[in-house]
C-alpha positions as CSV (number, residue, x, y, z in Angstrom):
1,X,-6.0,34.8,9.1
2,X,-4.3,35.6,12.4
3,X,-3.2,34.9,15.8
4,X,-4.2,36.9,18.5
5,X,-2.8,36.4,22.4
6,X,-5.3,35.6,23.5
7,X,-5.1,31.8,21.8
8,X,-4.9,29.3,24.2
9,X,-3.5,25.6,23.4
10,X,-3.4,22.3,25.4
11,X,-0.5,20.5,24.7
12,X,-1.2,16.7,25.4
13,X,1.6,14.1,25.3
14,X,1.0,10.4,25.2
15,X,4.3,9.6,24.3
16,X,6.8,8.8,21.3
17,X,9.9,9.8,20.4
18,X,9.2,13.7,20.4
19,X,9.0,12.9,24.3
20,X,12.4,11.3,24.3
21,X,16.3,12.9,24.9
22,X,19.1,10.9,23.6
23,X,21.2,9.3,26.7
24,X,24.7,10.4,25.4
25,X,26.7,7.9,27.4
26,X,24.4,4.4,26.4
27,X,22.8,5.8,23.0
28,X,19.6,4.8,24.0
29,X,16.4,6.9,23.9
30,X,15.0,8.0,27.8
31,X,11.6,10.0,28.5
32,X,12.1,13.2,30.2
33,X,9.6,15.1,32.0
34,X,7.7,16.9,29.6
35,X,6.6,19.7,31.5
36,X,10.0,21.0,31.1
37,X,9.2,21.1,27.1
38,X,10.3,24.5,26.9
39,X,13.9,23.8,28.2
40,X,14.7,22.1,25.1
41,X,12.7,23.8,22.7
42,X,13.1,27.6,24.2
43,X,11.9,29.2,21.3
44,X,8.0,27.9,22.5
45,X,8.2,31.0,24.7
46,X,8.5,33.3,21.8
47,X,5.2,32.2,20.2
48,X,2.2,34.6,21.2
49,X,-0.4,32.0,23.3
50,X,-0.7,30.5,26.4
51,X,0.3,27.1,26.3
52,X,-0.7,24.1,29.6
53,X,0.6,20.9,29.3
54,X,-0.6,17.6,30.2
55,X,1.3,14.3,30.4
56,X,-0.9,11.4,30.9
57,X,0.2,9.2,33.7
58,X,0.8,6.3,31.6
59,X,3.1,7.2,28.5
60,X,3.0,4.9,25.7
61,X,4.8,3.9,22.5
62,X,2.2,4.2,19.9
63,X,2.7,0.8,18.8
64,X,0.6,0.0,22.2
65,X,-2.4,2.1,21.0
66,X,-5.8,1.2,22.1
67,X,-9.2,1.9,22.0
68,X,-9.2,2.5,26.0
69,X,-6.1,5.2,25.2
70,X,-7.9,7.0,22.5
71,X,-11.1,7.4,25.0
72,X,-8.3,8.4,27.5
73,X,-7.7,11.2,24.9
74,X,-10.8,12.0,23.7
75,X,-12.2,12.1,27.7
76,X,-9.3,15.0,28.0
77,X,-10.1,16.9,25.1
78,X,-13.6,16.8,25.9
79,X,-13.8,17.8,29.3
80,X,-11.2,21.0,28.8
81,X,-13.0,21.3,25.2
82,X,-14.6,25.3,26.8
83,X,-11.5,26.5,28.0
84,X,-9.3,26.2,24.9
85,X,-8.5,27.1,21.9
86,X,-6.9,24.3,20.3
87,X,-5.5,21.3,21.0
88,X,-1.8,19.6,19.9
89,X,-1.7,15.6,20.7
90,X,1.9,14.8,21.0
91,X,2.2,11.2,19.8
92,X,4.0,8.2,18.3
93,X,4.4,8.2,14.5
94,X,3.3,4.5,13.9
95,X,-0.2,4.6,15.0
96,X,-0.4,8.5,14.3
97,X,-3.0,8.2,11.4
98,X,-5.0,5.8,13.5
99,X,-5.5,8.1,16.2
100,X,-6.3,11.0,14.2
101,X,-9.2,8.9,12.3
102,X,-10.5,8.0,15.9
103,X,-10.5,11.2,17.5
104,X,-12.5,12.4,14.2
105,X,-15.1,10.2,14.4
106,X,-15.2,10.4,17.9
107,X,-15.6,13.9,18.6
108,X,-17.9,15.5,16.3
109,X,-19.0,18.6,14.9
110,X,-15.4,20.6,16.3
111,X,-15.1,24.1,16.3
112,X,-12.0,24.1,17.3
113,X,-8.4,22.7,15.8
114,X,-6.9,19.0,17.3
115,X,-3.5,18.3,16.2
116,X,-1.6,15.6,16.0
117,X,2.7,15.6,15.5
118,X,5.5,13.9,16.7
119,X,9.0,13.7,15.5
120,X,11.2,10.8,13.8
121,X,14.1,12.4,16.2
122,X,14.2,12.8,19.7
123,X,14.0,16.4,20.7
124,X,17.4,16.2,22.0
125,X,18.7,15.3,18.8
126,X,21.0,18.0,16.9
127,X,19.9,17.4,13.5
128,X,15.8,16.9,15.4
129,X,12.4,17.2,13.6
130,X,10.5,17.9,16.5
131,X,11.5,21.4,17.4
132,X,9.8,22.6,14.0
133,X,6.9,20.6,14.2
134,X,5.3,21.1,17.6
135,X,6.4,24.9,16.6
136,X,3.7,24.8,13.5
137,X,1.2,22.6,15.0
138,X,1.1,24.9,18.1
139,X,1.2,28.1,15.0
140,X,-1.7,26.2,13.2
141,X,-3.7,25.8,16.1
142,X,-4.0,29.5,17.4
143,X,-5.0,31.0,13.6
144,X,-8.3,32.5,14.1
145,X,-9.9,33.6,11.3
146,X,-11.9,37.4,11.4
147,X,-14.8,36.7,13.3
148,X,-12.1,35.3,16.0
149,X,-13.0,31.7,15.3
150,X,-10.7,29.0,15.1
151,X,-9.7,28.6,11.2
152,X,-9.0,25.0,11.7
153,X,-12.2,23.2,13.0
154,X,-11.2,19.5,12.1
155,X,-8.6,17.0,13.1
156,X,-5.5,17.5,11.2
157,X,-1.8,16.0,11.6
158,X,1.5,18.1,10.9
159,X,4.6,16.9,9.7
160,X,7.5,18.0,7.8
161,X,5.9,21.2,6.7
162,X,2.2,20.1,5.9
163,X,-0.9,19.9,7.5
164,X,-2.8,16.8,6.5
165,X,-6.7,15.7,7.6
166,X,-5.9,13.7,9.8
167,X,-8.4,10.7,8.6
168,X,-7.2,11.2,4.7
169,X,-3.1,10.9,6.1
170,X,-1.2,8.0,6.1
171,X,2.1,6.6,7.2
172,X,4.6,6.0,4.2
173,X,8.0,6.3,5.6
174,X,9.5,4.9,8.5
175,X,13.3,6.6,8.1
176,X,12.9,9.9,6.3
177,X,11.0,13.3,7.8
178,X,8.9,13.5,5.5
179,X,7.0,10.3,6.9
180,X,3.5,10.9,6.5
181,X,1.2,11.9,3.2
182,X,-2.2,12.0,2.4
183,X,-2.1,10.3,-1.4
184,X,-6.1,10.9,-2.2
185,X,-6.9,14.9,-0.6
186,X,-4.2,18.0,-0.6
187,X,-2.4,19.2,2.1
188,X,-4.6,21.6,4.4
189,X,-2.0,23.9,5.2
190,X,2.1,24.0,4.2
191,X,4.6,26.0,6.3
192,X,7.4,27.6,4.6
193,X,8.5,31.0,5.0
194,X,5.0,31.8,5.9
195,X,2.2,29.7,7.1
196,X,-0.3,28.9,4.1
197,X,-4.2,27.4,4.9
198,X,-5.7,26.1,2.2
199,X,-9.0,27.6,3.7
200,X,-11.5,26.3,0.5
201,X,-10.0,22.2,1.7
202,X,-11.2,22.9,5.2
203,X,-14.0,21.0,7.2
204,X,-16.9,23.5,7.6
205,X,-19.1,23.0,10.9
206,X,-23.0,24.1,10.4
207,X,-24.0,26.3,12.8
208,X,-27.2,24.5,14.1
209,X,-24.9,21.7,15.5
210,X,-23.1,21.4,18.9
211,X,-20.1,19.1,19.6
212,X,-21.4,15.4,20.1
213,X,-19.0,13.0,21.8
214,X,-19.6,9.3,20.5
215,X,-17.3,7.6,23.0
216,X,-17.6,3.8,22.0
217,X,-15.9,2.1,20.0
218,X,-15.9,-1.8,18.7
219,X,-13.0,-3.9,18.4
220,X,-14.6,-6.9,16.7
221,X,-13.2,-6.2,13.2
222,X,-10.5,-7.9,11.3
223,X,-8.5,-6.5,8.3
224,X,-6.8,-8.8,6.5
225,X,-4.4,-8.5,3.3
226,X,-4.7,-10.5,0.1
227,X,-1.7,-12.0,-1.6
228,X,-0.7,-14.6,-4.2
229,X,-0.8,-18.0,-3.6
230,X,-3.0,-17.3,-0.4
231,X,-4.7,-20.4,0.9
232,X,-8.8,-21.4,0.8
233,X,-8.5,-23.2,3.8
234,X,-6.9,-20.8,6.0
235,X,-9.7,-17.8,5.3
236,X,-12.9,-20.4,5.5
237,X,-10.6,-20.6,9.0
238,X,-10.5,-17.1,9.9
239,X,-14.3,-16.7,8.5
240,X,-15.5,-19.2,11.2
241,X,-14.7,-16.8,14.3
242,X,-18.1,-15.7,16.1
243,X,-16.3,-12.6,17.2
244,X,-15.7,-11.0,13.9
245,X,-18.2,-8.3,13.2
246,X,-16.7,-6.6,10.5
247,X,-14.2,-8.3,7.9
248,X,-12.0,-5.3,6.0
249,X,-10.4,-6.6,2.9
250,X,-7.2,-5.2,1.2
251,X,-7.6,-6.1,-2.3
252,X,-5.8,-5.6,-5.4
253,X,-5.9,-2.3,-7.5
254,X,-9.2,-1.2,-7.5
255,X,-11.2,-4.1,-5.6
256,X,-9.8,-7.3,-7.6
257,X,-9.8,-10.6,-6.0
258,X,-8.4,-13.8,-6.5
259,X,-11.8,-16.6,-7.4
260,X,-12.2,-18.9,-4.6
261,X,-15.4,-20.7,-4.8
262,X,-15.6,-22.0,-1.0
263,X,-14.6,-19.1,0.1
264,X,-16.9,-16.3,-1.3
265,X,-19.9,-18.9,-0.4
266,X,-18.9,-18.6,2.9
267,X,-18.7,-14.6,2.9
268,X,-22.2,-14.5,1.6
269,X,-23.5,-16.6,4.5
270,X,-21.4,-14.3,7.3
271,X,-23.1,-11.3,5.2
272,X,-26.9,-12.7,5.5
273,X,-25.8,-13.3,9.3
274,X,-25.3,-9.4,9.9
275,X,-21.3,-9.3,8.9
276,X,-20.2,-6.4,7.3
277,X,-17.5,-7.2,4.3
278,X,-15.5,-3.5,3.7
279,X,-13.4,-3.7,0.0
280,X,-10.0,-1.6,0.4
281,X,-7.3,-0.8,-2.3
282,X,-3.8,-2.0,-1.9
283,X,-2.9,1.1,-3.3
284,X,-2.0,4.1,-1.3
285,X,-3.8,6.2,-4.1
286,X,-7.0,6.0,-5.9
287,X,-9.7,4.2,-5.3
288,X,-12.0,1.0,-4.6
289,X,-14.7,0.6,-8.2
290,X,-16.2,-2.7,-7.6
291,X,-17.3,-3.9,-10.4
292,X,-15.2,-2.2,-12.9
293,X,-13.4,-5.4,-13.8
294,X,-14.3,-9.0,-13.6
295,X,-12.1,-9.9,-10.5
296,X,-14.4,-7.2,-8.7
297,X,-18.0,-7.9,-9.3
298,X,-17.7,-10.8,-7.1
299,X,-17.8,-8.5,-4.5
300,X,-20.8,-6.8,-5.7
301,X,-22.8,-9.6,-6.1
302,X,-22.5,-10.8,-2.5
303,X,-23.3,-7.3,-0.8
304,X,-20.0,-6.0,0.2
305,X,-19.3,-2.4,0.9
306,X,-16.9,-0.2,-1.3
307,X,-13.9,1.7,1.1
308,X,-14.1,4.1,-1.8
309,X,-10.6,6.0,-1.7
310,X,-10.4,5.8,2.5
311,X,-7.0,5.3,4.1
312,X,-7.2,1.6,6.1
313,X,-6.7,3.8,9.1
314,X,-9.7,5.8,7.9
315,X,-12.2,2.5,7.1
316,X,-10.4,0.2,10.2
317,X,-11.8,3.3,12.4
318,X,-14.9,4.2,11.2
319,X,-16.1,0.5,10.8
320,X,-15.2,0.2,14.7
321,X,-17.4,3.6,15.5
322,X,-20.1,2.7,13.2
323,X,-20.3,-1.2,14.5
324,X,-20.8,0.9,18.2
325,X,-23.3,3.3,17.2
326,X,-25.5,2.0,14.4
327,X,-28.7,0.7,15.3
328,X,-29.4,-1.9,12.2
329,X,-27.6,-3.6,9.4
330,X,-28.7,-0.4,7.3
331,X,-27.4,2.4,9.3
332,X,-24.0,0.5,9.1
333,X,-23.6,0.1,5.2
334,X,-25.8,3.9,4.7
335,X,-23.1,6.0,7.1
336,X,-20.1,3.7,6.1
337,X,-20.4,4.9,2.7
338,X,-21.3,8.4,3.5
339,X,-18.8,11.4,3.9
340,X,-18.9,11.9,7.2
341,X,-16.4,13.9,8.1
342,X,-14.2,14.7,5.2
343,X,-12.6,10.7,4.9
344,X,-13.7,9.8,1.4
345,X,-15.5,11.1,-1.7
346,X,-19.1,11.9,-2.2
């Protein structure tokens, strides 16, 4: 691999701490003008490519993450998608893993690296993340492999040394550096004393196809999360809303559920009706195997859909691009169980 000068990365920031400086005097955390970047992380200048910035007009914390923001982002990368040769999203860590699922469902057959960091301390900070990470994302998304293609032709987030697929990674801690992990897929890149891709992990494009931009996305889904002593009455409840396309399910284990007689009767009826019933693990790791205990088969014997081993972000995302795009009940459950783009096993 290598980097050659001639690399040139758009740096887009929507916002989040990473775009923060301490106030000194108050304590609290202010935005600062982010095209002066390079005045508190100098060593950007050092790195051999040519980096533009762009701050949308409206900054956000991530906790107000949209569907209308991530088509603000994927218009951006879209429209500049000829003249560079990566991209680094600069974003909040909360809805991080959300966005990176989006953006790789939404913007298809990539050639070319997007990459998502932020920081858990403002850049000001002394003891700050955010230097080291924008440093390695930028790094990771001017590699060029020895044809002069991009190495990295997939969404990927860095953080705290790794480079994760963005749709396998996950949020897991909320205090330490080391806040995000992808529990079911390995790291596609680590950064130590030198920069390691592990090139066999990475999404491979075919060369017959071109970059397709699916730009809708559905918000008629629901995800909801089982627990003991949860009540009948309140799901047959949530069940009766017209505006629920897609229900996504975080069960126990592997797919196990709770036997409520009222209530899987109703799920069958919403399924006939064209709703789509998605069956996620509680789990951070492993996987959904309906049917593999008695709890589960319920499941199967009603027509839900297995989230295999798919981050919530992962399956909450792709249900919403699917429920846009597909154009009967059998395109939805055929692609939502497919491996589209490197979210789930075969």
């Amino acid at each position: 691999m290598q980097r050659t000068e001639k690399s040139k990365i758009l740096l887009i920031y929507t916002g989040g701490t990473i775009g923060m400086s301490r106030n000194f005097e108050t304590g609290a955390l202010e935005p600062f003008n982010f095209n002066n970047i390079a005045q508190h992380i100098p060593e950007l200048k050092q790195i051999p490519v040519k980096i533009t910035i762009f701050e949308f007009e409206q900054i956000i914390d991530s906790s107000e993450m949209n569907v209308e923001y991530w088509q603000k982002i994927a218009d951006k990368i879209f429209a500049e998608y000829q003249g560079y040769d990566g991209f680094v999203v600069l974003h909040g860590t909360d809805t991080m893993a959300y966005t990176g699922s989006a953006l790789s469902f939404m913007l298809q057959n990539l050639t070319k690296p997007i990459i998502l960091t932020g920081s858990q301390l403002p850049v000001g900070d002394l003891r700050t993340d955010a230097k080291e990470n924008l440093i390695s994302s930028i790094y990771f998304a001017s590699l060029k492999n020895e044809l002069g293609e991009s190495q990295i032709q997939e969404v990927a987030i860095y953080f705290e040394y790794k480079l994760y697929r963005a749709n396998r990674a996950t949020k897991i801690n909320a205090n330490h550096f080391d806040a995000f992990d992808s529990p079911n897929f390995p790291p596609l890149g680590e950064s130590g004393i030198t920069m390691e891709v592990n090139e066999h992990l990475l999404l491979k494009k075919k060369p017959s196809q071109e970059l397709k931009y699916y730009r809708d996305m559905s918000s008629q889904v629901m995800l909801i999360k089982i627990f003991p002593g949860m009540q009948e009455e309140i799901l047959l409840h949530l069940l009766g809303s017209s505006k629920i396309q897609c229900l996504l399910v975080e069960a126990y284990g592997s797919g196990n559920i709770f036997n409520y007689p009222k209530f899987f009767k109703a799920l069958e009826k919403k399924i006939n009706k064209g709703m789509y019933i998605i069956i996620l693990s509680q789990c951070v790791g492993g996987s959904v195997s309906l049917g593999k205990y008695g709890s589960s088969k319920k499941w199967q014997q009603i027509g839900a859909i297995s989230g295999k081993n798919m981050t919530t972000e992962a399956a909450l995302v792709k249900s919403m691009h699917l429920l846009a795009k597909a154009e009967n009940h059998t395109n939805f459950k055929l692609d939502f169980t497919k491996n589209l783009f490197g979210e789930c096993f075969e």
